[in-house]
gemmi code that builds the backbone of each chain (N, CA, C; Angstrom):
import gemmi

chains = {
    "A": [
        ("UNK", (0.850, -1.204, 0.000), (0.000, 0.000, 0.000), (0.876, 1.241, 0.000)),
        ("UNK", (0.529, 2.085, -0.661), (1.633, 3.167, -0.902), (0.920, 4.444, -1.270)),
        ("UNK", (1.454, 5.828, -1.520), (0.762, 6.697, -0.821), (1.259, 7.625, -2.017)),
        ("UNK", (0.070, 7.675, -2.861), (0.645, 8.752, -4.410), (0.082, 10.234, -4.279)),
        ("UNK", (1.291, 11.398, -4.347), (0.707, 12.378, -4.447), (0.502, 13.586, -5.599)),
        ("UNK", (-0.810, 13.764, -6.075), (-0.624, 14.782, -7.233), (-1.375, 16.302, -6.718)),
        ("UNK", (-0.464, 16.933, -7.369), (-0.103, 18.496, -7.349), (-1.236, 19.019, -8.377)),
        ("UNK", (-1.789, 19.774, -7.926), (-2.619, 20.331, -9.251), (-2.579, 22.394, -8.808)),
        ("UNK", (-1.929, 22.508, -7.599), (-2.332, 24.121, -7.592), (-1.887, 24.301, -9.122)),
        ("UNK", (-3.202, 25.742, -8.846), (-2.830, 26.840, -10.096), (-3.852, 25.598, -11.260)),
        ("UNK", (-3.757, 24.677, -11.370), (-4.737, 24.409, -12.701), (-5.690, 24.626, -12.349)),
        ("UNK", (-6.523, 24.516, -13.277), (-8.297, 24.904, -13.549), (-9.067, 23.690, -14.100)),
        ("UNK", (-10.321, 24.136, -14.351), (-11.140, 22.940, -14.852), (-10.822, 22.598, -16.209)),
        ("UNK", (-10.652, 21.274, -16.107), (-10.864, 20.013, -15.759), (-9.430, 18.994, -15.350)),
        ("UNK", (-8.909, 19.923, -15.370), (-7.043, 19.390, -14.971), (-7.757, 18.903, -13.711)),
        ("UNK", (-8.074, 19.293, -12.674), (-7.337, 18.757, -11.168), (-8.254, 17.043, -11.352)),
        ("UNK", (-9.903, 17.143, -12.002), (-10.043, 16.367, -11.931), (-9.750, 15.014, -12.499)),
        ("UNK", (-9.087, 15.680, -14.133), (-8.325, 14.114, -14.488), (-6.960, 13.945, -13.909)),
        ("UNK", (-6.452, 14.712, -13.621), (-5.400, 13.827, -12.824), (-5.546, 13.350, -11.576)),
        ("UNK", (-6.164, 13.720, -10.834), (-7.338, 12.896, -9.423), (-7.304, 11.239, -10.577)),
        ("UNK", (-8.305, 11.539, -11.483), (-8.567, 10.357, -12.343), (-7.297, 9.836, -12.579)),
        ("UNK", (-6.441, 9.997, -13.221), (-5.162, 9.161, -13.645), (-4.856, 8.376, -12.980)),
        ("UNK", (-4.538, 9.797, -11.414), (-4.008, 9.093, -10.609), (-4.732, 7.548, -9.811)),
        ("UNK", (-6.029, 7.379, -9.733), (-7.031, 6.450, -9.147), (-6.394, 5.247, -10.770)),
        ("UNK", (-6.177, 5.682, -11.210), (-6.765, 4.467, -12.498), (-4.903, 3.617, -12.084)),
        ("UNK", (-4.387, 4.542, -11.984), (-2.297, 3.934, -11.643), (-2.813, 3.259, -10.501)),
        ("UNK", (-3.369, 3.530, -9.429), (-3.109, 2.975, -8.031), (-3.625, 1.820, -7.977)),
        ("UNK", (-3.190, 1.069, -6.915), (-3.327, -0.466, -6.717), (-4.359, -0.543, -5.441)),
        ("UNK", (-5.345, -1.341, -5.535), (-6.657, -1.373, -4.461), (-5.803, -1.031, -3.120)),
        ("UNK", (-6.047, -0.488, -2.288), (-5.763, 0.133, -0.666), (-5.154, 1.278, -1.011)),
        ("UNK", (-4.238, 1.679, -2.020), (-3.344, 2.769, -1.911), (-4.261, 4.154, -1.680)),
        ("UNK", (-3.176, 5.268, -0.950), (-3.835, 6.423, -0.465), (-3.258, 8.087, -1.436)),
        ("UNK", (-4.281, 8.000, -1.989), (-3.843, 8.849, -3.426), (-4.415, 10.746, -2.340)),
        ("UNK", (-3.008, 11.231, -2.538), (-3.497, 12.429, -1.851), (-3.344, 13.988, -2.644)),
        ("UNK", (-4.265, 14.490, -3.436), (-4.468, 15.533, -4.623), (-4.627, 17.043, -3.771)),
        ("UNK", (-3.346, 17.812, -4.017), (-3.344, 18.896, -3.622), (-3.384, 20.005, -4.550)),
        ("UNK", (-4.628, 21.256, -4.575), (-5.156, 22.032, -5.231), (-5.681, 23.670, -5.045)),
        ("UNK", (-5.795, 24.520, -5.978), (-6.139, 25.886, -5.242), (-7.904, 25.835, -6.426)),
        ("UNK", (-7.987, 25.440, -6.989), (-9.066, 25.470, -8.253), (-10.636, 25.001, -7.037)),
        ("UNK", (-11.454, 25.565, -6.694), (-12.563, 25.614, -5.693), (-13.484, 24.695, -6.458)),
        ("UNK", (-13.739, 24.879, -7.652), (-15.380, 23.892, -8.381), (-14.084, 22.511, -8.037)),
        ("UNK", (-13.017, 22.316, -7.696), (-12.796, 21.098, -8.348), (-12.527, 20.815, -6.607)),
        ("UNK", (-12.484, 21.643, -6.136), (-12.758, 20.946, -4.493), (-14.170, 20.417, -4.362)),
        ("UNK", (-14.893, 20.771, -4.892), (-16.438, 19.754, -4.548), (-16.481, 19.299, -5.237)),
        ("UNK", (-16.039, 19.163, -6.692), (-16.085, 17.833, -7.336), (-15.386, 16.698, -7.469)),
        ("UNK", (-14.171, 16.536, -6.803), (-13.418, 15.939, -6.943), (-14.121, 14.845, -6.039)),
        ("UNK", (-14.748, 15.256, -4.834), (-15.638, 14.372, -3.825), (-16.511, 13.689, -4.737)),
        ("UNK", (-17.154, 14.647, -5.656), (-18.294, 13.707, -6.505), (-17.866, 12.634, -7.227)),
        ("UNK", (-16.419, 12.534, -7.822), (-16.047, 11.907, -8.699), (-15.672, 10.559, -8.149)),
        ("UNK", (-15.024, 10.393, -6.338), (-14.775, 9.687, -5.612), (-16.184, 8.600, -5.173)),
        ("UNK", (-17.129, 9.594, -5.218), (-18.335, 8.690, -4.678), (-18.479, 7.891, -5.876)),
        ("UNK", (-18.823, 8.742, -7.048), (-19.051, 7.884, -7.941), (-18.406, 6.620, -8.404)),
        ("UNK", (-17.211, 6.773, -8.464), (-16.323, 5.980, -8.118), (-16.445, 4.850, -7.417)),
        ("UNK", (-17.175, 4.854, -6.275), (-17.120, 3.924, -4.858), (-16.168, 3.794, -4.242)),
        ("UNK", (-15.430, 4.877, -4.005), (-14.111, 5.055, -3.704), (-14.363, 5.606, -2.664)),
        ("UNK", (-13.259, 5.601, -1.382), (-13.342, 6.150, -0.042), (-12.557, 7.767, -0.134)),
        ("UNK", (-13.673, 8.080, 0.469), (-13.112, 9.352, 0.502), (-12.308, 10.003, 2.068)),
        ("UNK", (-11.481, 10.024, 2.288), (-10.593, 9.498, 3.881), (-11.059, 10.955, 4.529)),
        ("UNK", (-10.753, 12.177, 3.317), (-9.972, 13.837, 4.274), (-10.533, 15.078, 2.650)),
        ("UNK", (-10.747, 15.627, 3.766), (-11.228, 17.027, 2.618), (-10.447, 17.975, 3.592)),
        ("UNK", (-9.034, 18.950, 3.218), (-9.047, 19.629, 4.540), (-8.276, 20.826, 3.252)),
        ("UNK", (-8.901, 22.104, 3.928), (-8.248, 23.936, 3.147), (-7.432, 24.795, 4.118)),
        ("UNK", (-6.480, 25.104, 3.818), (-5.898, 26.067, 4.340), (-5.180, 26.912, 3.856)),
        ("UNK", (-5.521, 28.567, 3.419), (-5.454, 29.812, 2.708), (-5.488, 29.251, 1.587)),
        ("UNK", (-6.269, 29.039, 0.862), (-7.076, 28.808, -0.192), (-6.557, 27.454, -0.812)),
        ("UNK", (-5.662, 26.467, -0.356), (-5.380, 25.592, -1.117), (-6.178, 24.204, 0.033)),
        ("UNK", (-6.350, 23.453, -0.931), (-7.293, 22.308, -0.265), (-6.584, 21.121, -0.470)),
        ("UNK", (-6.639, 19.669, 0.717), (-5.711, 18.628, -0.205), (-7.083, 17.696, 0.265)),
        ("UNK", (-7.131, 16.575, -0.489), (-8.257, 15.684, -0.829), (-7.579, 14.392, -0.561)),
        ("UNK", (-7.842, 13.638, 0.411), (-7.382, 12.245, 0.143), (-8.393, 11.034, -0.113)),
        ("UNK", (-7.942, 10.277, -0.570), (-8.744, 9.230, -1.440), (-8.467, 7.664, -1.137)),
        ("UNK", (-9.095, 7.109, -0.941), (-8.353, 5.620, -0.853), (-8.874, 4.900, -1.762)),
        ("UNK", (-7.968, 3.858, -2.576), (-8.474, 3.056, -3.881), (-9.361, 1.834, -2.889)),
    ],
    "B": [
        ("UNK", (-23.477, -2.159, -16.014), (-23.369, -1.679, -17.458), (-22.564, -0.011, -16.709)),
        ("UNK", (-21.699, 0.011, -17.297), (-21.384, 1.565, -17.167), (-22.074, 2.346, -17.924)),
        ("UNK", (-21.962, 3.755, -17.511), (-22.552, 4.478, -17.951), (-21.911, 4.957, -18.805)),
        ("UNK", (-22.545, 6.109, -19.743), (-21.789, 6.520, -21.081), (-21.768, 7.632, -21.390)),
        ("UNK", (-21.014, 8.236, -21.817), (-21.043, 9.744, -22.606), (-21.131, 9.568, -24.274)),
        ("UNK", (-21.730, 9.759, -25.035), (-21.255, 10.178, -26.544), (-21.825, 11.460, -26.929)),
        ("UNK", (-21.072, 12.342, -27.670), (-20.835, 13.322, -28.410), (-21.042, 13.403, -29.544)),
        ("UNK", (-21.367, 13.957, -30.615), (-20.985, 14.394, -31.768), (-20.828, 15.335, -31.902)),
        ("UNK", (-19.373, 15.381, -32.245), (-18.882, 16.543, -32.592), (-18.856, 17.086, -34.170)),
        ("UNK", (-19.981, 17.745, -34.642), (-20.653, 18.469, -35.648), (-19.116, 19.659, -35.928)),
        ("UNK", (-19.248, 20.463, -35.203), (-19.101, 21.932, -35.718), (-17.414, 21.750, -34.998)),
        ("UNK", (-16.715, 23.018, -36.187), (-15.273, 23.087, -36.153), (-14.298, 24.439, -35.288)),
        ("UNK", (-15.445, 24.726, -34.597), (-14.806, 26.281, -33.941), (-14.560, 25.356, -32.539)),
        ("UNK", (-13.101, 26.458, -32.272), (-12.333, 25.583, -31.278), (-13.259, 25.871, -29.648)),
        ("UNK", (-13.894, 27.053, -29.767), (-14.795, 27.254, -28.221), (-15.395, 25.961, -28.224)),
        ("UNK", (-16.167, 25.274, -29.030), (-16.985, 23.930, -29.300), (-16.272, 22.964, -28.972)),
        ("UNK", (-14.619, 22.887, -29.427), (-14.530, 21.801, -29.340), (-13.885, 21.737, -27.908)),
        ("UNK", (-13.276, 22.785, -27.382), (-12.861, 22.462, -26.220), (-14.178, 22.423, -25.345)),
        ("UNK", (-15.376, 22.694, -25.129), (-16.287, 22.217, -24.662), (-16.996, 20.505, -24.975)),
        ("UNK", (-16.689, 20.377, -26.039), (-16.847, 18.585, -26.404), (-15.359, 18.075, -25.253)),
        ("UNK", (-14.319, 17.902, -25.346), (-13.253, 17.664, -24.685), (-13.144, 17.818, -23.208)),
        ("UNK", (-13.390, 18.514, -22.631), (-13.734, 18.917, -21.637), (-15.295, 18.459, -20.784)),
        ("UNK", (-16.073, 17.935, -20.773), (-17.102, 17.481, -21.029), (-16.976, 15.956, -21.236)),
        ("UNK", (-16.050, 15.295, -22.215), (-15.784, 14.065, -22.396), (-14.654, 13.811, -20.826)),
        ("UNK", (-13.897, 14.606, -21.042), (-12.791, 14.293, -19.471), (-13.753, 14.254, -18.615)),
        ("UNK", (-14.157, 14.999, -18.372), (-14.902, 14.967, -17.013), (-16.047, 13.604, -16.860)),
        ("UNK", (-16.603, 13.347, -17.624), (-17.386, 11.732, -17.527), (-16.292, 10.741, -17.553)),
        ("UNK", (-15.236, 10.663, -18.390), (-14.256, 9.715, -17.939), (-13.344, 9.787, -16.930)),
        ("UNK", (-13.656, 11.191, -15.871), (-12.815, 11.101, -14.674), (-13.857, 10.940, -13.390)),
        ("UNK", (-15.156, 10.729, -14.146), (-16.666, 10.278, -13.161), (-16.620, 9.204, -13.187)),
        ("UNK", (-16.225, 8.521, -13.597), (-16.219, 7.004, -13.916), (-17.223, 6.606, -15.137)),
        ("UNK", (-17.603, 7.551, -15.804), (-18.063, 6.953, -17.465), (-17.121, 6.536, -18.540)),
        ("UNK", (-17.774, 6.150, -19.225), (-16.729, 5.936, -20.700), (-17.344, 6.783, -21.855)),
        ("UNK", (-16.900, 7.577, -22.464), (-17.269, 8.590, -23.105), (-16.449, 8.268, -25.158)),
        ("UNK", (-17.745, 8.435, -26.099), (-17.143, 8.530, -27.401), (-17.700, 9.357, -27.930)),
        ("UNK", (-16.749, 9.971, -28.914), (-16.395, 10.923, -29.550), (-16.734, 10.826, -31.088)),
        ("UNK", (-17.830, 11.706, -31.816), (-17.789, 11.346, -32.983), (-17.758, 12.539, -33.691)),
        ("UNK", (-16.383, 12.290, -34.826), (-16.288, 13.483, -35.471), (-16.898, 13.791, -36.586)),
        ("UNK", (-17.865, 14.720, -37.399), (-18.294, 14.858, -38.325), (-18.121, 16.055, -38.613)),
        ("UNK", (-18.096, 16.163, -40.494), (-18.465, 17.733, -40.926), (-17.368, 18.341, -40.354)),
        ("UNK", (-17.069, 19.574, -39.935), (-16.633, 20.450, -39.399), (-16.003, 19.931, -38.439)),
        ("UNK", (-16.205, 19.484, -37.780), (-15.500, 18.862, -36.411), (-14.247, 17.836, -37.225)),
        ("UNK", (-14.699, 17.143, -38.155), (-13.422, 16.001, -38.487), (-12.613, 17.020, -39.173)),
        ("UNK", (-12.814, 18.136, -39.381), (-11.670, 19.014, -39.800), (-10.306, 19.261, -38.535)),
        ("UNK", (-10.785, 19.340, -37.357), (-10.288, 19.086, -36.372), (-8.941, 17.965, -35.962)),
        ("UNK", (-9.369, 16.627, -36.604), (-8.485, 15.341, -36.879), (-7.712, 15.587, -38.112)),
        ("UNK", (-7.293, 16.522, -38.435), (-6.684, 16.481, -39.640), (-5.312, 16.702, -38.927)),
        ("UNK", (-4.126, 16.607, -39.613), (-3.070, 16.924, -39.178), (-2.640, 18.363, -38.575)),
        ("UNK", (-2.091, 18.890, -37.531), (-1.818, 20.262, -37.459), (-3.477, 21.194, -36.735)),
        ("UNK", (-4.759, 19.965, -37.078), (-6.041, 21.080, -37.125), (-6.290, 21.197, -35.943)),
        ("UNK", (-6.218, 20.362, -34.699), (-7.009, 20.482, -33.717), (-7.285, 22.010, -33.296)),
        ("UNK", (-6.323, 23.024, -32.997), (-6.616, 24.070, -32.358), (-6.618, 25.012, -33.621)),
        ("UNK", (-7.078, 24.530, -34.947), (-6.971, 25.753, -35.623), (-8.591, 26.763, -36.032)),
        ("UNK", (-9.875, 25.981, -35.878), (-10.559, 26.368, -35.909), (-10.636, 27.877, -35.165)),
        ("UNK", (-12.208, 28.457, -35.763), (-12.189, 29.927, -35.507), (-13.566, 30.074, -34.209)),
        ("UNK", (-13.820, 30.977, -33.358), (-14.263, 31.280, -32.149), (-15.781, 30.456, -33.108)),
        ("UNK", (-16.854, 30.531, -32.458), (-17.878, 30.562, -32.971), (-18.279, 31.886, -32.816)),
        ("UNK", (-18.446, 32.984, -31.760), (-18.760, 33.954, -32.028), (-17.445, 35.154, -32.034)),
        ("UNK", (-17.824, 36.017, -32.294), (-17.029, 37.488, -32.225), (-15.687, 36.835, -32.501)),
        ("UNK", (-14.793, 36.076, -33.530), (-13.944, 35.522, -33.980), (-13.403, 36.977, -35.047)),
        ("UNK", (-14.080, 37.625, -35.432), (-13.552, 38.894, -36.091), (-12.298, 38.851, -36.567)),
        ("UNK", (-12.226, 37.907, -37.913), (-10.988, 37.593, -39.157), (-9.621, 37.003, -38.151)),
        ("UNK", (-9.864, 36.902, -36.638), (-8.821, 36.098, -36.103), (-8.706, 36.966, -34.460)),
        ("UNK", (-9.319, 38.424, -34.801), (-8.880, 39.101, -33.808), (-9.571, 38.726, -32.235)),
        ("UNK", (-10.239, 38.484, -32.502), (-11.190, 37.766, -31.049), (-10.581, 36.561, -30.448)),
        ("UNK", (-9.923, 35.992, -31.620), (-9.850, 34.116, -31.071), (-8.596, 34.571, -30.538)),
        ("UNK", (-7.607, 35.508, -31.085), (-6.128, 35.488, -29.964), (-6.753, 36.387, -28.696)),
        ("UNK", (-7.612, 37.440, -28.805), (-7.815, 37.445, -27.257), (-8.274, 36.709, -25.879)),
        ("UNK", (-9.384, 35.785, -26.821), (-9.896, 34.529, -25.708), (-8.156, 34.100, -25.552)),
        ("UNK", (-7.752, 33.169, -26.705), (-6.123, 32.570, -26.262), (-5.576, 33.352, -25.486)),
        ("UNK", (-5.659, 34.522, -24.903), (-4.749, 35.059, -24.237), (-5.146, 35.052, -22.679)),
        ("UNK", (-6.420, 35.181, -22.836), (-6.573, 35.055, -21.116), (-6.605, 33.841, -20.808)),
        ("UNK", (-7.186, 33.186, -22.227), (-6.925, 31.103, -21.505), (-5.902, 31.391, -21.219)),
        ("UNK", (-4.740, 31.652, -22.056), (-3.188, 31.632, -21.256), (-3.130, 31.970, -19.554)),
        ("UNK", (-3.498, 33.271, -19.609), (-3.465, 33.927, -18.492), (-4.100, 32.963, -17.195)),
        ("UNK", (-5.650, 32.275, -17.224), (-6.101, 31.957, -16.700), (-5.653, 30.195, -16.125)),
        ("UNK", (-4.827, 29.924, -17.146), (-4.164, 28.628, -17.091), (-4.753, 27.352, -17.944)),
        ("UNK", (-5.883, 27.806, -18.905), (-6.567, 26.550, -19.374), (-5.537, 25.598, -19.993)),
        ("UNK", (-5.700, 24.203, -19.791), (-4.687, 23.541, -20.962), (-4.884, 24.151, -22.312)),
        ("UNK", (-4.040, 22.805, -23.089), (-4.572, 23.276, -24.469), (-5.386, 21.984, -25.084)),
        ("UNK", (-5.503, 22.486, -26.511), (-7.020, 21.287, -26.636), (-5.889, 19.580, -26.878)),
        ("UNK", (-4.351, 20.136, -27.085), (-3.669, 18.764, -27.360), (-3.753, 18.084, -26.067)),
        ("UNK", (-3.458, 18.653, -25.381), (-2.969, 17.777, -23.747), (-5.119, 17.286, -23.085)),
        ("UNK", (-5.515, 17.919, -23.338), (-7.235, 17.121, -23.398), (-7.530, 16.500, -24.036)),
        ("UNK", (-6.787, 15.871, -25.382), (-6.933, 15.009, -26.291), (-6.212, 14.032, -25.552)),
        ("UNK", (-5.012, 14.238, -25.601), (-4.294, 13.048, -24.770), (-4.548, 12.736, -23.770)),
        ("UNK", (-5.335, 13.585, -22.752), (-5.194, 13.097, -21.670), (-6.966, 11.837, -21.560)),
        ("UNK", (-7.971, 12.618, -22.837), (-8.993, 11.528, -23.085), (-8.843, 10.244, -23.745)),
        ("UNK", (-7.367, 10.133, -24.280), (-7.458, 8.819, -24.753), (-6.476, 8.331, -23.595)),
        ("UNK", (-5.635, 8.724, -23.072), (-5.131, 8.021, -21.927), (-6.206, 7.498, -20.981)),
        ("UNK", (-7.701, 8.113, -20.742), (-8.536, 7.699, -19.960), (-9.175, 7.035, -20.616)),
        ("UNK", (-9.043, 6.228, -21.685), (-9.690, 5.598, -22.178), (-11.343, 5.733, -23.416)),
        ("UNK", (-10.766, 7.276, -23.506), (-11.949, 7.579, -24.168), (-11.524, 7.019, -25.847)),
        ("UNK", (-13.179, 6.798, -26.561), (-12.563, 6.339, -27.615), (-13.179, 7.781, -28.528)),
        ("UNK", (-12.483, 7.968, -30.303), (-12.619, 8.770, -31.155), (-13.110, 8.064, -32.257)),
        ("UNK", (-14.117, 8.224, -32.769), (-14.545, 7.665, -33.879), (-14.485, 8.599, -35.049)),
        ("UNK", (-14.199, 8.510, -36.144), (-13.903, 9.288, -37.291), (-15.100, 9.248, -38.791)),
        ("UNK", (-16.450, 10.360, -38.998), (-16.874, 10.045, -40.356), (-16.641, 9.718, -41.172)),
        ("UNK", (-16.782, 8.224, -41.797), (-16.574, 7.982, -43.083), (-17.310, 9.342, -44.087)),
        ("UNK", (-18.284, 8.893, -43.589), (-19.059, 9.821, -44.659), (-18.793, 11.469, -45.428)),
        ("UNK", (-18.140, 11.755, -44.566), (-17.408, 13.550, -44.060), (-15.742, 12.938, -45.224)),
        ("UNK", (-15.319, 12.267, -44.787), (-14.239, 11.973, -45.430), (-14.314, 11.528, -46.890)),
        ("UNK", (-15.307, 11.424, -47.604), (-15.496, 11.445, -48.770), (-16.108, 12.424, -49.396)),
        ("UNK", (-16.827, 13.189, -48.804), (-17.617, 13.965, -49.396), (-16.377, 15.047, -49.246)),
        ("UNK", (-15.638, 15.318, -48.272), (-14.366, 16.423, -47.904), (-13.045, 15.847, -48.774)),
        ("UNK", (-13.190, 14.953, -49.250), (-11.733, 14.330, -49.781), (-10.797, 14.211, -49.193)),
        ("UNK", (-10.969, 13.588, -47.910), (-10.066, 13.552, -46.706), (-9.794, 11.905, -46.659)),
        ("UNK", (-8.280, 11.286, -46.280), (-7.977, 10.297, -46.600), (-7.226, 10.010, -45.448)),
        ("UNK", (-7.090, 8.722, -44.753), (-6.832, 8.479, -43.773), (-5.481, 8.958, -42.600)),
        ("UNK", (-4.262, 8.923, -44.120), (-3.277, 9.356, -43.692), (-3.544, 11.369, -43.760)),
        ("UNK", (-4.597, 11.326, -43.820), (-4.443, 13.346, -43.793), (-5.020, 13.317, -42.262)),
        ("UNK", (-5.568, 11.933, -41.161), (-5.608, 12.459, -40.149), (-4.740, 12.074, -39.321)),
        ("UNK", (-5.131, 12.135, -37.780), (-4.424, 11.665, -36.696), (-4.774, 10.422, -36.493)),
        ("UNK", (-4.319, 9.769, -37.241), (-4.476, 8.256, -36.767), (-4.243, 7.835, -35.547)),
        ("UNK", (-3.406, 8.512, -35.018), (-2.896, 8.075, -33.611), (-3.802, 8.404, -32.771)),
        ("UNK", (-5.072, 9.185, -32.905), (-5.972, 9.407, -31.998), (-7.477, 8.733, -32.075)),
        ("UNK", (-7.290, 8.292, -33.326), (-8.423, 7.726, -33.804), (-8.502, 6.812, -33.084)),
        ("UNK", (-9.784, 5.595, -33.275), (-10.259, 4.773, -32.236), (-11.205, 3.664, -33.745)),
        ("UNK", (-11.877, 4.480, -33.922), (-12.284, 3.741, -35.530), (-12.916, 4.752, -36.436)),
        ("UNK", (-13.327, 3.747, -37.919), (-13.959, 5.095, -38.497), (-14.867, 4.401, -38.984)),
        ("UNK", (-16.110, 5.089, -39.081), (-17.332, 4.472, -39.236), (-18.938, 5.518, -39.572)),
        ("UNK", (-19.817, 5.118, -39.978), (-20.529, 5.842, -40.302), (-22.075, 6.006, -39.332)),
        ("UNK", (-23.219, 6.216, -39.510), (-24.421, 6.576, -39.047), (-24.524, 5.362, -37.490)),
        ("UNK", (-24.666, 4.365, -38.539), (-24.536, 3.053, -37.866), (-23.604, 3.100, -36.825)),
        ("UNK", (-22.437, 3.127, -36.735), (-21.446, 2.855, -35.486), (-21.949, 4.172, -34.627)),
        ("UNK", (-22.410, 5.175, -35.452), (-22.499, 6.522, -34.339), (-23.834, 5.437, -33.048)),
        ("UNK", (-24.998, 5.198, -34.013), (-26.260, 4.442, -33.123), (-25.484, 3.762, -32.299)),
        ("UNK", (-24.943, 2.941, -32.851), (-24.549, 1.640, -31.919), (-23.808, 2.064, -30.255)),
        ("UNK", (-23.200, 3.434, -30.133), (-22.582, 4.287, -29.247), (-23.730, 4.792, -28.820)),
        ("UNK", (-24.734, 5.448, -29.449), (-25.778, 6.624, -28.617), (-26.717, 5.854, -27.858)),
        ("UNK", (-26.998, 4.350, -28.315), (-27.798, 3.325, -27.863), (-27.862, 3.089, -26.413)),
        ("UNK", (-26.201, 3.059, -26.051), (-25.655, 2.539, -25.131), (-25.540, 3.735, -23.874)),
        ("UNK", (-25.916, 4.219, -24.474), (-25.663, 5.874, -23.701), (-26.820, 6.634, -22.821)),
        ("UNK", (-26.286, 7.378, -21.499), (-27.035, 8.034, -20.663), (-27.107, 9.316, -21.374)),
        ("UNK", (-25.710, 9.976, -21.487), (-25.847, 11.067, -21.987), (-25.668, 11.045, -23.560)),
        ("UNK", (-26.292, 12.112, -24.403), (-25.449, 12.166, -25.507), (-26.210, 13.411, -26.008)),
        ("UNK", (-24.699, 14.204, -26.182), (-24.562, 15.267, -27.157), (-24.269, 16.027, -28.459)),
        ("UNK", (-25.064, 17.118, -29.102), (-24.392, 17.259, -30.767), (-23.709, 18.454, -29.863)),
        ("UNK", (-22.905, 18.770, -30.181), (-21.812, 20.105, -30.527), (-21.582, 20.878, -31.876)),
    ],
}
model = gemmi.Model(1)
for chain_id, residues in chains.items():
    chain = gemmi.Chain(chain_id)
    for i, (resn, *xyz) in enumerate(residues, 1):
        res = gemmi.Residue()
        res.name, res.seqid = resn, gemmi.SeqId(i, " ")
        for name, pos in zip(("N", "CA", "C"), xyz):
            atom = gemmi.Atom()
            atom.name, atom.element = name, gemmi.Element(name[0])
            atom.pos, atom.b_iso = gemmi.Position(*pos), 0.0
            res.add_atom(atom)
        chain.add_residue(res)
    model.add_chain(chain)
structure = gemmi.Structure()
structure.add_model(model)
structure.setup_entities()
């Protein structure tokens, strides 16, 4: 189990959410994929994309405007 | 059954198509599978060199409009429409290509991006995609 992290400050829509995506599609079932971002529509969607998914969603946490999202496969 | 996105992508102005592209990522980063069908105007797009050459759909004014949108996309950080191409077939999206458009345009296989293509096919393969589909859009 291993612990992948992607960078997305500064992109916009639809960057943060395909690489959220990439990154889920590389990882191996348990791993903890953790997507750090400043882009706001893609802080609430990135949750949507996880549910849909059926994917665990672990941590939603912001601080001065950047948010990091963790995910578990 | 997963769910589905298909498109047709009709029309050749690049505001359109980065809204087809964009639109397709995002269902294949929802967990859909999303296809792409180029016709008319849009398979002008698959030609070599074409993807980003189309003109605004509106206020495009002989070129002068489309470098100002390009400039604040710059500014604002949008990709570009290559790296949303790649990054939809890396997700598995597929591209289907008009036969029909390609004869009537005199367009021949090697004048496109083969490398992005997925298949090429006509009315029929478009159904056989929209069938299967929750969503589906013309552009």
């Amino acid at each position: 189990m291993s612990k992948i992290k992607v960078d997305c400050c500064g992109e916009t829509c639809p960057i943060p959410l395909i690489e959220t995506r990439k990154a889920i599609r590389k990882a191996s079932f348990g791993d903890i994929i953790e997507v750090r971002g400043t882009h706001q529509a893609s802080k609430k969607e990135i949750p949507m994309a996880v549910k849909a998914l059926g994917l665990k969603l672990v941590d939603v946490k912001e601080e001065g405007g950047e948010w990091v999202i963790t995910i578990q496969k | 059954m997963t769910e589905k996105l298909t498109i047709v992508v009709h029309s050749g102005d690049m505001d359109k198509i980065y809204s087809a592209l964009i639109i397709a990522n995002g269902a294949l980063s929802m967990g859909m599978e999303a296809s792409l069908f180029f016709t008319f105007w849009g398979l002008q797009r698959l030609q070599r060199g074409g993807l980003g050459k189309g003109p605004l759909s509106k206020m495009h004014m002989l070129g002068i409009g489309k470098s100002m949108i390009k400039q604040r996309m710059n500014k604002a950080n949008v990709s570009s429409l290559e790296r949303l191409m790649q990054d939809f077939k890396e997700l598995g999206g597929k591209i289907i290509a008009c036969e029909m458009t390609m004869e009537i345009m005199g367009i021949k296989k090697e004048d496109l991006r083969e490398d992005l293509i997925t298949e090429y096919g006509a009315v029929g393969t478009y159904i056989q995609e929209a069938r299967k589909s929750t969503i589906n859009l013309f552009i």
